[in-house]
Each structure stands twice: as C-alpha cells, then as structure tokens.
SEDOSE-232106 format. One line per field, with one value per atom (N, C-alpha, C): residue in one letter; atom name; residue number from 1; x, y, z. Coordinates in steps of 0.02 Angstrom, whole numbers, plus 50000, padded with zeros to 5 digits. Example, Ala and Ser with C-alpha at 12.3 -4.5 7.8 and 13.67 -1.06 7.14 Angstrom:
! residues 2
lumdren <- [a; a; a; s; s; s]
kelo <- [N; CA; C; N; CA; C]
rovex <- [1; 1; 1; 2; 2; 2]
east <- [50660; 50615; 50660; 50642; 50684; 50645]
north <- [49716; 49775; 49835; 49888; 49947; 50002]
up <- [50390; 50390; 50390; 50354; 50357; 50394]
This chain:
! residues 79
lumdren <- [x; x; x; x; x; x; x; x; x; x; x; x; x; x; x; x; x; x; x; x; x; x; x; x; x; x; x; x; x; x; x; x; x; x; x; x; x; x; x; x; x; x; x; x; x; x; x; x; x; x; x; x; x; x; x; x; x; x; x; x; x; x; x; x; x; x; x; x; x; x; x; x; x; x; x; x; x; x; x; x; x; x; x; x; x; x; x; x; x; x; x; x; x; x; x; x; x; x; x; x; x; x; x; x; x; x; x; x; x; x; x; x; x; x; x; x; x; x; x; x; x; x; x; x; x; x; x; x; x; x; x; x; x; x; x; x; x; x; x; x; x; x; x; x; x; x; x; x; x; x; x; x; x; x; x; x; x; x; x; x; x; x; x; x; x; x; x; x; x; x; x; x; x; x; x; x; x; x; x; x; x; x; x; x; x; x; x; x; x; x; x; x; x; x; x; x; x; x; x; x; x; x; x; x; x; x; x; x; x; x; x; x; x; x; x; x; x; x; x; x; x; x; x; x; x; x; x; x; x; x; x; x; x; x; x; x; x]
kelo <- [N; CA; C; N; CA; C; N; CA; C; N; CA; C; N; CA; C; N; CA; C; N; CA; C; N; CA; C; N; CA; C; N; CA; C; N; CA; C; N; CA; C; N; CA; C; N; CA; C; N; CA; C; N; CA; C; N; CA; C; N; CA; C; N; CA; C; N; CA; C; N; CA; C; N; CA; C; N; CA; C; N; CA; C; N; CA; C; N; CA; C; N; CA; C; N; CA; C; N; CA; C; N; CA; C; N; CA; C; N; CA; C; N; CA; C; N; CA; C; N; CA; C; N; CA; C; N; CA; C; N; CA; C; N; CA; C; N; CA; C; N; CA; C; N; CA; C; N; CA; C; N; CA; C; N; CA; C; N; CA; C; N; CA; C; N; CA; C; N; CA; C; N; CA; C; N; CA; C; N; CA; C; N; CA; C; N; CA; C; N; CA; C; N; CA; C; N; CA; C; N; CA; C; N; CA; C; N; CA; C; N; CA; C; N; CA; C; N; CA; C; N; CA; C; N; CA; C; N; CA; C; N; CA; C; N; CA; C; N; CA; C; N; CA; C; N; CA; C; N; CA; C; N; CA; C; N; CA; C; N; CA; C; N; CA; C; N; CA; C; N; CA; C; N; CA; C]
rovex <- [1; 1; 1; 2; 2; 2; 3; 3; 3; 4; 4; 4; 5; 5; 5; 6; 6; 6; 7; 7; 7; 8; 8; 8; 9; 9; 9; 10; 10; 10; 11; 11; 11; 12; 12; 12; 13; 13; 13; 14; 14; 14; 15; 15; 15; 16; 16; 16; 17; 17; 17; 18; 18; 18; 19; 19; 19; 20; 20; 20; 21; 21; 21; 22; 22; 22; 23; 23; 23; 24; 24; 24; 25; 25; 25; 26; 26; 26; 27; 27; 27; 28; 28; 28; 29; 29; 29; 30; 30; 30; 31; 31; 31; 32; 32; 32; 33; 33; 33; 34; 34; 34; 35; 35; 35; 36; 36; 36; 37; 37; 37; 38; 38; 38; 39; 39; 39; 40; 40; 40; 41; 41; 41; 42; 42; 42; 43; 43; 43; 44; 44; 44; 45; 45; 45; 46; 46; 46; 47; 47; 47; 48; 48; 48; 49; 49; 49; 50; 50; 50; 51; 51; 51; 52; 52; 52; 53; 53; 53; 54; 54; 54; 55; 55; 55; 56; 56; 56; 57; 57; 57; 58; 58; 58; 59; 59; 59; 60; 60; 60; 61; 61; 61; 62; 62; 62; 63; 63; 63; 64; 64; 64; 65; 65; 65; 66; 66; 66; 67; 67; 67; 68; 68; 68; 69; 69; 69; 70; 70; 70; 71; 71; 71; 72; 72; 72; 73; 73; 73; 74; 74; 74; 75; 75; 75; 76; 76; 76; 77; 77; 77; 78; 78; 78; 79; 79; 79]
east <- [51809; 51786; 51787; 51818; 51819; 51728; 51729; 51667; 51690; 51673; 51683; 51634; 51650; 51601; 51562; 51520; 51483; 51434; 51456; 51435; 51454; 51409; 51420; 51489; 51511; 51561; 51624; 51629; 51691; 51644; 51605; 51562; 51590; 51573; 51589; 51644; 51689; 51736; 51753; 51767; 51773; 51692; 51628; 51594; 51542; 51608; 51563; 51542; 51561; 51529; 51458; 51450; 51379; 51323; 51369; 51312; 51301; 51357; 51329; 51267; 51268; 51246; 51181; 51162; 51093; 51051; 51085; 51079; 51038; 51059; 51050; 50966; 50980; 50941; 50898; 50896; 50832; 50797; 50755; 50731; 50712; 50712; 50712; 50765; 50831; 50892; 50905; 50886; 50902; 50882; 50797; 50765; 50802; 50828; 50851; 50921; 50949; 51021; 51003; 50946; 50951; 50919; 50893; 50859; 50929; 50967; 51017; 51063; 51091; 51135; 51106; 51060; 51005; 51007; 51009; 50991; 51072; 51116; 51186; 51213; 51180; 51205; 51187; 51119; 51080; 51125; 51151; 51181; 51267; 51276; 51354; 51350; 51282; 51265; 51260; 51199; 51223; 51279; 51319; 51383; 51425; 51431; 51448; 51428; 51390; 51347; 51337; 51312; 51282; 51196; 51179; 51106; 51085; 51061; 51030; 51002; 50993; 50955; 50961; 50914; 50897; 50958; 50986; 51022; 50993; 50904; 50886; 50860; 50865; 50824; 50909; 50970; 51038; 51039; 51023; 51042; 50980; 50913; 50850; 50876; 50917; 50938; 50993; 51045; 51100; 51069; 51025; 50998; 50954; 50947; 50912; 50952; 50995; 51052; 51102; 51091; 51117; 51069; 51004; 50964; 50959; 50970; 50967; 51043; 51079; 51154; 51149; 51107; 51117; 51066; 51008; 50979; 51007; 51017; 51083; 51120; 51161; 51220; 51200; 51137; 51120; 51077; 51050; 51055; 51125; 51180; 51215; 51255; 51252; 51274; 51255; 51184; 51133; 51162; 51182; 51179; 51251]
north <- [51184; 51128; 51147; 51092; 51125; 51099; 51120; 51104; 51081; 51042; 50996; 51052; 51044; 51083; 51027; 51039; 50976; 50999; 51066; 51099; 51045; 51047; 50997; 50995; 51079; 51077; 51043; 51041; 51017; 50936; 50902; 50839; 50807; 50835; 50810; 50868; 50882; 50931; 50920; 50863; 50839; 50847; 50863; 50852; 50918; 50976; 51052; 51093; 51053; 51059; 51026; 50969; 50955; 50978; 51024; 51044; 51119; 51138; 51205; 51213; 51147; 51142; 51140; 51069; 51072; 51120; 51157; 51191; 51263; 51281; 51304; 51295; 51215; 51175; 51154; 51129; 51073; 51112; 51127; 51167; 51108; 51038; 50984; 51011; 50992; 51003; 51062; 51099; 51184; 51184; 51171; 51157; 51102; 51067; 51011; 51032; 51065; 51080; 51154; 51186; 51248; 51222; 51168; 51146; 51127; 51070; 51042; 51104; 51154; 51199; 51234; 51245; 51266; 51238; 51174; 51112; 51106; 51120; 51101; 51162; 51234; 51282; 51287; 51275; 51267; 51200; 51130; 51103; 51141; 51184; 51196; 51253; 51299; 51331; 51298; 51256; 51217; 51194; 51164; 51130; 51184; 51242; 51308; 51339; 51312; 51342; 51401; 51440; 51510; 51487; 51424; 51415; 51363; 51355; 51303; 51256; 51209; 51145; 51083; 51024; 50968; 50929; 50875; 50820; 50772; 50782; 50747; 50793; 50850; 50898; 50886; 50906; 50897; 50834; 50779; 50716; 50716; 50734; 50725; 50758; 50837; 50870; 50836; 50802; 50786; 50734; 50665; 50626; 50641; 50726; 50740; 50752; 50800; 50808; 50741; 50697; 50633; 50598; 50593; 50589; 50635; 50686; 50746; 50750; 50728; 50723; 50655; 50610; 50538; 50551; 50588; 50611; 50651; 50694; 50746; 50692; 50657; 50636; 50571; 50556; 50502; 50559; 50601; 50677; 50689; 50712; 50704; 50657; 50600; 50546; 50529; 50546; 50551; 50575; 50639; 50694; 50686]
up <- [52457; 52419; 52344; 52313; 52254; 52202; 52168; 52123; 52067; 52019; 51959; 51919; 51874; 51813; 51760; 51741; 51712; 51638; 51612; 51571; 51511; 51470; 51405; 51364; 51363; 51355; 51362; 51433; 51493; 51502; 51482; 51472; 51409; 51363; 51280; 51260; 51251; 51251; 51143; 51149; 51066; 51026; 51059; 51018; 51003; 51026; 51039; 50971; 50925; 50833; 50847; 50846; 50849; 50919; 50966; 51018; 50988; 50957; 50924; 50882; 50832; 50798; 50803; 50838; 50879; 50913; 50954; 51004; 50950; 50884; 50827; 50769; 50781; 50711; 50763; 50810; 50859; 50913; 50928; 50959; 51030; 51025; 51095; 51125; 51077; 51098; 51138; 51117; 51125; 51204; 51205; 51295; 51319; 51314; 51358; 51378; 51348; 51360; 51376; 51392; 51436; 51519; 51500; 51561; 51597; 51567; 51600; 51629; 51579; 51600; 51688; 51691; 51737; 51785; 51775; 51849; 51857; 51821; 51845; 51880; 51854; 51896; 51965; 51977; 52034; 52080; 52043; 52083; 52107; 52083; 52085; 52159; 52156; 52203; 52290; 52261; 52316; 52354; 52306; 52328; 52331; 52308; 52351; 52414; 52429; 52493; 52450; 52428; 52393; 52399; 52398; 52416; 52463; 52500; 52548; 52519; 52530; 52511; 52541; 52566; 52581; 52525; 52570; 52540; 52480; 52516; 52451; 52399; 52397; 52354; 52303; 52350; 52282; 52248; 52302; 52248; 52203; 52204; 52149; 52078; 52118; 52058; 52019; 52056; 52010; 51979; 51989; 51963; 51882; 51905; 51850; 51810; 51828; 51766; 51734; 51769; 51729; 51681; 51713; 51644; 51582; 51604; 51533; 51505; 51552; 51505; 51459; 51481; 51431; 51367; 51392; 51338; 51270; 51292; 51269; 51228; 51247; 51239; 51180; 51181; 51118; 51071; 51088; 51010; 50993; 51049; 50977; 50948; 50986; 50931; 50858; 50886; 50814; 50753; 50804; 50742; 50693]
C-alpha cells in the first residue's frame, strides 16, 4: 500500500517561504505545525501497519489533521 505524504511541504509546496518563515517568527504557528507534523506521522504509521489502531481512532486522527491543515493554511495566507 502505498502512503500519500501530507507534510506541509508536499501540501503547499509554492508556499515553503512563508512556512519557514512562521514556523521562525510565530510561536502558534510553530505548535500547530509541530502538532500537525506529529498527528500526520502517527497517521502514516498506522496506514503502514508499523502501529495498531481502531478505524475510528485513524479517522479522529486524520479529521484532526484536516482541521490543523486549514488552520495552518489561513496563517499563511495571512502572512
């Protein structure tokens, strides 16, 4: 099975000047995009089989990382 990658990077690929940046200057930014990196590795595990988990424990997690990617994603429009 292959796995998708969902790192902000490979997400916003054109806008990796202003995640540097933030990630730098905003200290929200900085936790929210270590949280997300975190909850996306933990989902990639899963979907590797490398960790066990309940169907609904992966979809709560990916749900989460779509809210913290839209969050994310209107900071750096902002910026």
């Amino acid at each position: 099975m292959t796995v998708e990658h969902h790192d902000l990077h490979h997400e916003f690929p054109d806008m990796a000047d202003q995640i540097r940046d933030l990630k730098m200057k905003d200290r929200h930014f900085s936790r929210l995009f270590d949280e997300y990196h975190d909850i996306d590795r933990e989902v990639r595990n899963i979907e590797n089989e490398a960790e066990a988990a309940s169907d609904e424990r992966l979809e709560a997690l990916k749900m989460k990382r779509v809210h913290l990617k839209d969050e994310l994603f209107a900071m750096l429009q902002q910026a």
